[in-house]
C-alpha positions in Angstrom: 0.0 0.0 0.0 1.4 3.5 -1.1 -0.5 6.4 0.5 0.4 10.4 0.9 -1.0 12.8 3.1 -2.4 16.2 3.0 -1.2 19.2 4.8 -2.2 19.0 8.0 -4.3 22.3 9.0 -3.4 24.0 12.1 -5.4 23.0 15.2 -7.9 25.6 15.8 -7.7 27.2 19.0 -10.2 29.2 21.6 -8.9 33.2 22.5 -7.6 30.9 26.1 -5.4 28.6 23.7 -7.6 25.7 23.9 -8.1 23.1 20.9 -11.4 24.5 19.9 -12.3 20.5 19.0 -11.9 19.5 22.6 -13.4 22.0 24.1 -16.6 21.1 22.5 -16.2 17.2 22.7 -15.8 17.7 26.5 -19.1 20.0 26.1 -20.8 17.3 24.2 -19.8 14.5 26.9 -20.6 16.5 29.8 -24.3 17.4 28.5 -26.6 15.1 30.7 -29.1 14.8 27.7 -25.6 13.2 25.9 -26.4 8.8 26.4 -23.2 8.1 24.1 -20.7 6.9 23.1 -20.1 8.7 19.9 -17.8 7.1 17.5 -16.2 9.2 14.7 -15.2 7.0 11.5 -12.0 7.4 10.0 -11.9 8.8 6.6 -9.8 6.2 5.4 -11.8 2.9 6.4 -15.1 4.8 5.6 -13.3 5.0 1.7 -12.4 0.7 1.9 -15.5 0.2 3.0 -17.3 2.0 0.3 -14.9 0.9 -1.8 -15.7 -2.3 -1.2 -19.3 -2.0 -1.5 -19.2 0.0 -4.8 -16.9 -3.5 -6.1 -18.8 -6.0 -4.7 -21.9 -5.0 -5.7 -22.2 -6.0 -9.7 -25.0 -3.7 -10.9 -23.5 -0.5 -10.4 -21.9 -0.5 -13.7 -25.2 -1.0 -15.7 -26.3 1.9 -13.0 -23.3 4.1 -14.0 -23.4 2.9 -17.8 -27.0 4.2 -17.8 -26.0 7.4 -17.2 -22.8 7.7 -19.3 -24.9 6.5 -22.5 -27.4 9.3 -21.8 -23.9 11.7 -22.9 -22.9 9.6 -25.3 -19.6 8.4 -23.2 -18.8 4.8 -23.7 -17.7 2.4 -20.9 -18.4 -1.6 -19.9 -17.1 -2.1 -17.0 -16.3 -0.8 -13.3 -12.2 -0.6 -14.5 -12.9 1.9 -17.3 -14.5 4.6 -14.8 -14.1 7.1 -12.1 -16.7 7.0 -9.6 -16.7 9.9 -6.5 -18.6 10.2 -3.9 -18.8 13.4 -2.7 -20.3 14.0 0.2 -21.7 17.3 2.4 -18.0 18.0 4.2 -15.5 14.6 2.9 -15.3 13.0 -0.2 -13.9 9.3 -1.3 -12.9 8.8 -5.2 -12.4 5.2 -6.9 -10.1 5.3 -9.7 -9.0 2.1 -10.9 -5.4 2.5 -11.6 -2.3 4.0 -8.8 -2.1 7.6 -9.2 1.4 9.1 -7.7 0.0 11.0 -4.6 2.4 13.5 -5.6 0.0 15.0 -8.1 -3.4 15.4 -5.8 -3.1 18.3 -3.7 -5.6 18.7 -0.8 -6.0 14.5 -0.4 -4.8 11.5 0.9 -4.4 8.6 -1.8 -4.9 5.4 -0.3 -3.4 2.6 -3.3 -4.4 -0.9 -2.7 -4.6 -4.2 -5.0 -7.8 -6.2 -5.7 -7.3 -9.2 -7.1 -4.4 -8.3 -9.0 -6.6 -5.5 -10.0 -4.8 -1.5 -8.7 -6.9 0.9 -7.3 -6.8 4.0 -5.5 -8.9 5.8 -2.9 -8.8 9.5 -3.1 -9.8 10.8 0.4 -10.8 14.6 0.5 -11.0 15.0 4.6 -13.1 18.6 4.0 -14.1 19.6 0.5 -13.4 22.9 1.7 -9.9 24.5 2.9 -9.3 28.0 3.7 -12.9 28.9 2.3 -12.5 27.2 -0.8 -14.2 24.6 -2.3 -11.4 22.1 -3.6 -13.7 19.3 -5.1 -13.7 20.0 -8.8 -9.5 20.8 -8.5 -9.0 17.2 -7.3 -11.6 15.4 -10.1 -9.7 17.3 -12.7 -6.2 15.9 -11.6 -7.4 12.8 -11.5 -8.7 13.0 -15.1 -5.5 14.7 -16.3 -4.2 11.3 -15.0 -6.5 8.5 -16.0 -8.5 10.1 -19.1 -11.1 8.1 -18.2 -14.7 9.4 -17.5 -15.7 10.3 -13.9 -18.9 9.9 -12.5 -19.7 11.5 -9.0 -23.3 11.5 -6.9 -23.8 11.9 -3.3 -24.5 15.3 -1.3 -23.1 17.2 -4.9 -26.3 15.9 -6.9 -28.5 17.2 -4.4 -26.5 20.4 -4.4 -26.7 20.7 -8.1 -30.5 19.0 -9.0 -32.0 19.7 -5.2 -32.6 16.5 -2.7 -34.1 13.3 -4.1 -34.8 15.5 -7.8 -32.7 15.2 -11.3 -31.4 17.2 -13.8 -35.0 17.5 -15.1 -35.9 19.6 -12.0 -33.5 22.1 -13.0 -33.8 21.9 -16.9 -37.6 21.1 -18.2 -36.0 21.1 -21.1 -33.8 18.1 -21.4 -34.7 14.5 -21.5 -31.6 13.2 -19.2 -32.0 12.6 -15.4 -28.0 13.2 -15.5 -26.1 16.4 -16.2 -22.2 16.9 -17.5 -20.7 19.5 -15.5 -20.0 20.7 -18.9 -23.8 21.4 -19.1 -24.2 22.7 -15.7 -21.8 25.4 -16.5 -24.0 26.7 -19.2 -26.6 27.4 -16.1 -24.8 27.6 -13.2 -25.2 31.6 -12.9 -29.5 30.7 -13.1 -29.0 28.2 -10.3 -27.1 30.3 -7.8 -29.7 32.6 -8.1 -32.1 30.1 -7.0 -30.1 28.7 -3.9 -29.6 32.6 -3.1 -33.9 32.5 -2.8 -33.9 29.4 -1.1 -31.0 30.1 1.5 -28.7 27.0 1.6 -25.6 27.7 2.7 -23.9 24.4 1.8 -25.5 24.1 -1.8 -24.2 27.8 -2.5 -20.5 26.5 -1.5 -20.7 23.9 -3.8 -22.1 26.2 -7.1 -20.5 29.1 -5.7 -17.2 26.7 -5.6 -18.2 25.7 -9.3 -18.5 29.0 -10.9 -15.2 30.0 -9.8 -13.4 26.9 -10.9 -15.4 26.9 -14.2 -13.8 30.5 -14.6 -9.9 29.5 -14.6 -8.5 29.4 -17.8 -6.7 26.1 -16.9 -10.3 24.1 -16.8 -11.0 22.2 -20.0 -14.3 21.5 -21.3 -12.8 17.9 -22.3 -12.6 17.2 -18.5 -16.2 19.1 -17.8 -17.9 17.0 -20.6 -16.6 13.7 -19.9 -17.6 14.3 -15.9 -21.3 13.1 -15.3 -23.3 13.9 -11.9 -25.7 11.3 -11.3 -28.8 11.8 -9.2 -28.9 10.6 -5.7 -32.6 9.7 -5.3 -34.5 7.2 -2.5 -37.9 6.7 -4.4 -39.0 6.1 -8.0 -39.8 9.2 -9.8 -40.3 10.4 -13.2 -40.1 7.0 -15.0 -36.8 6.5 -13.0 -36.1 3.1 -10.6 -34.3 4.0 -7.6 -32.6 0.5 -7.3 -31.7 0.5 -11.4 -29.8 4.0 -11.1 -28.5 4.6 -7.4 -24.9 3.4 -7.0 -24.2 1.2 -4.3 -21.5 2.2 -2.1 -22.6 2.4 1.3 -20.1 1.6 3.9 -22.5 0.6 7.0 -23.1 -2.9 4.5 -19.1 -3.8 5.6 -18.7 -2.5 8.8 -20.4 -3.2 12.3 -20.2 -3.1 15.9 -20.6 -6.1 18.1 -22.8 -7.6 14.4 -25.1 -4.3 15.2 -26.4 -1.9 12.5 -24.2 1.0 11.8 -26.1 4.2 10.8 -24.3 7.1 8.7 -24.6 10.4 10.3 -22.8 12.6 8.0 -22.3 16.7 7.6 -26.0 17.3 6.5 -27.6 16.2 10.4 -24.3 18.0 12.3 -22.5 20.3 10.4 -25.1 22.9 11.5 -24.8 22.4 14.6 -21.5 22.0 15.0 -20.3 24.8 13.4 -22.0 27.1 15.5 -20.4 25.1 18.5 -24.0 24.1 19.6 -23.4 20.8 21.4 -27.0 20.2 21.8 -27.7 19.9 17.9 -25.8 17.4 17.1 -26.6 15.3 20.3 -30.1 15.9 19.1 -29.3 14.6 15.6 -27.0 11.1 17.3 -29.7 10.0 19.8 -32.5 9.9 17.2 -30.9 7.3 15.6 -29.8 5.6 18.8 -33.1 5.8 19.8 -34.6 3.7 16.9 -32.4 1.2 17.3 -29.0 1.7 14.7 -25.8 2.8 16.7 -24.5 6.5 15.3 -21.4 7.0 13.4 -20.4 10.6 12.2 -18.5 11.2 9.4 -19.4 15.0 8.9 -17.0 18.0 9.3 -16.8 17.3 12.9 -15.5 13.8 12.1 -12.8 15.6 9.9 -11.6 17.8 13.1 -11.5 15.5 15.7 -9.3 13.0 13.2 -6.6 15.8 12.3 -6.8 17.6 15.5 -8.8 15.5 18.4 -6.4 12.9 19.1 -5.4 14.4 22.6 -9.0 14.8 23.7 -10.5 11.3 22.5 -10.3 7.7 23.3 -9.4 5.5 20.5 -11.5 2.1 20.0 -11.4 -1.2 18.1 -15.0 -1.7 18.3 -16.0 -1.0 14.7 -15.0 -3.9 13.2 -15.0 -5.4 9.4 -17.5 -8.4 8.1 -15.2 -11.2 7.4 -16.1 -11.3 3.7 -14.9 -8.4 3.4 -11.9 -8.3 5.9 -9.0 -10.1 3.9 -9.6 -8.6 0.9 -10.0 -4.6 1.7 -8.0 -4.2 4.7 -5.6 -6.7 5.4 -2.7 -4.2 5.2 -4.8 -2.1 7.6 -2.7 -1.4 11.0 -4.1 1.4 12.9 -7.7 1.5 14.9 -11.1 2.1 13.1 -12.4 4.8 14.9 -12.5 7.4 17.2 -15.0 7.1 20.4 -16.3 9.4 22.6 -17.5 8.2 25.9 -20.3 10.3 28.3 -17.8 12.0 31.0 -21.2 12.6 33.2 -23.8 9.3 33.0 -26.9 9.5 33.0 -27.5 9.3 36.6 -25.8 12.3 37.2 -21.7 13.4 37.4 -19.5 12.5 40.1 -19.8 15.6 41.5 -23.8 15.0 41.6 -23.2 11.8 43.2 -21.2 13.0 46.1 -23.6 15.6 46.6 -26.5 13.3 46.7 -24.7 10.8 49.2 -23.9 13.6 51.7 -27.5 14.9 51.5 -28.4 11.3 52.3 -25.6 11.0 54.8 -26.8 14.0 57.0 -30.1 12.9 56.6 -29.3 10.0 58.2 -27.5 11.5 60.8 -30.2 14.2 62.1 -33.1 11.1 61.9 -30.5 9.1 64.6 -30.2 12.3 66.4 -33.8 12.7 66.9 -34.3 8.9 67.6 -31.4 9.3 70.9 -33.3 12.3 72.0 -36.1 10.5 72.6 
């Protein structure tokens, strides 16, 4: 295995000199309403494990094929495409060949071998450093190096065609459910607008992200036309079959803890909340799925901090572990925990602190009902 990593960004501080991360973790663990433990996937086993998925699962190329016919891009099977996954804050890219890490900027390239078959995992920790959105820079290195087409879905379709919608929604006009960004840069200006009426903040980073990249003179329309955004929909709508055109790539298929279901809680549920350091948000958004029965995993923005920045603040765990049909193949060169976990510092039942102060409440209690009891 041959992987490089990216710069690693400075850790975020409080005005006291604090590691802003911690400082809300601790917030987080402290908050009684908090039932825990959180775990916090790494980026690079969330990309296996989708990897995996995406490989194992053999109708994804007529899924992707559908879609590249539809732009008149010819392919037949999984090793003659890019497929990205780009989500609301991280992103993981499939590109079957070994790309010299040298030449992504911004990522960590993960190179493996599957069945004598190479492959590499592009991780993009956070699609956006220092305010910009870096998404599109890494797709077109990767097509400078493969010249093969790409095909990306996830949080960016729903960004570009709104949520569960496809290119239809935004273009009456055409008959495809899929776009090349070559098209979408013919309308991106129109669609800004929209998301300026509508007020989404993370859709506008990702168009607003878009136009700019679309305006360097180093951006060819070779790469922009052979680059296909496939929609990212959970029902059957407008003559389209959700299971016949929604790529399988889902990482809580290959991983589990103690054989339970994992559940994906990624930037869309916490990213509001945790950027405006409100702990009680993204507790909110953990215990509804603990509550019906899955065990929470994030892999949003805050997942991306407390990875690069979190380690002194965080207990590391071996409890997420990988299904054994899947184990040898995908991560037998893997050496380093899973995840991250965050345990409650205060249980349920109260903090230490509480405790003590319940005890001696209960202690002199005690001692004034013996008092009265010698009296008489």
């Amino acid at each position: 295995m041959e992987s490089s990593t990216p710069k690693t960004p400075e850790t975020p501080e409080t005005s006291s000199g604090e590691n802003k991360i911690c400082v809300l973790l601790k917030k987080i663990s402290q908050t009684p309403s908090f039932v825990g433990p959180f775990y916090f996937l790494k980026n690079e086993i969330e990309g296996r494990a989708e990897l995996a998925s995406y490989l194992e699962d053999t109708g994804n190329i007529g899924r992707l094929n559908k879609f590249f016919q539809e732009h008149g891009i010819a392919t037949k099977t999984v090793n003659e495409c890019v497929y990205g996954s780009i989500g609301s804050s991280s992103s993981q890219i499939f590109v079957p060949s070994t790309l010299d890490a040298k030449n992504i900027d911004n990522a960590k390239v993960v190179n493996i071998v599957i069945e004598r078959k190479p492959w590499s995992v592009v991780l993009v920790s956070d699609n956006v450093v220092d305010g910009k959105y870096i998404v599109f820079d890494v797709l077109q290195k990767i097509y400078g190096a493969t010249q093969i087409p790409i095909a990306i879905s996830n949080a960016i379709a729903h960004a570009f065609y709104g949520k569960d919608k496809t290119y239809k929604a935004i273009n009456s006009g055409s008959s495809n459910f899929s776009a090349t960004l070559k098209e979408l840069k013919d309308i991106i200006t129109g669609l800004i607008a929209t998301e300026n009426q509508t007020i989404k903040k993370q859709n506008l980073s990702v168009l607003n992200g878009f136009k700019t990249f679309t305006e360097r003179e180093d951006v060819t329309d070779t790469f922009l036309s052979n680059t296909v955004v496939i929609p990212r929909i959970k029902v059957d709508m407008e003559g389209l079959q959700y299971k016949d055109c929604t790529v399988q790539n889902g990482w809580t298929s290959v991983l589990s803890i103690s054989g339970k279901k994992l559940v994906d809680i990624g930037g869309g549920k916490t990213n509001p909340g945790y950027e405006s350091n409100n702990a009680a948000t993204i507790i909110a958004a953990v215990n509804k799925e603990n509550n019906e029965g899955g065990i929470a995993v994030l892999t949003g923005k805050i997942r991306s901090d407390v990875e690069t920045n979190g380690g002194t603040c965080i207990n590391e765990s071996l409890d997420i572990t990988v299904k054994s049909e899947y184990a040898e193949r995908y991560f037998t060169d893997v050496n380093e925990n899973f995840s991250y976990i965050l345990i409650p510092s205060t249980p349920s039942s109260g903090g230490r602190r509480t405790r003590r102060r319940r005890r001696a409440r209960k202690t002199k209690k005690s001692r004034r009902k013996n008092r009265r009891k010698t009296k008489k």
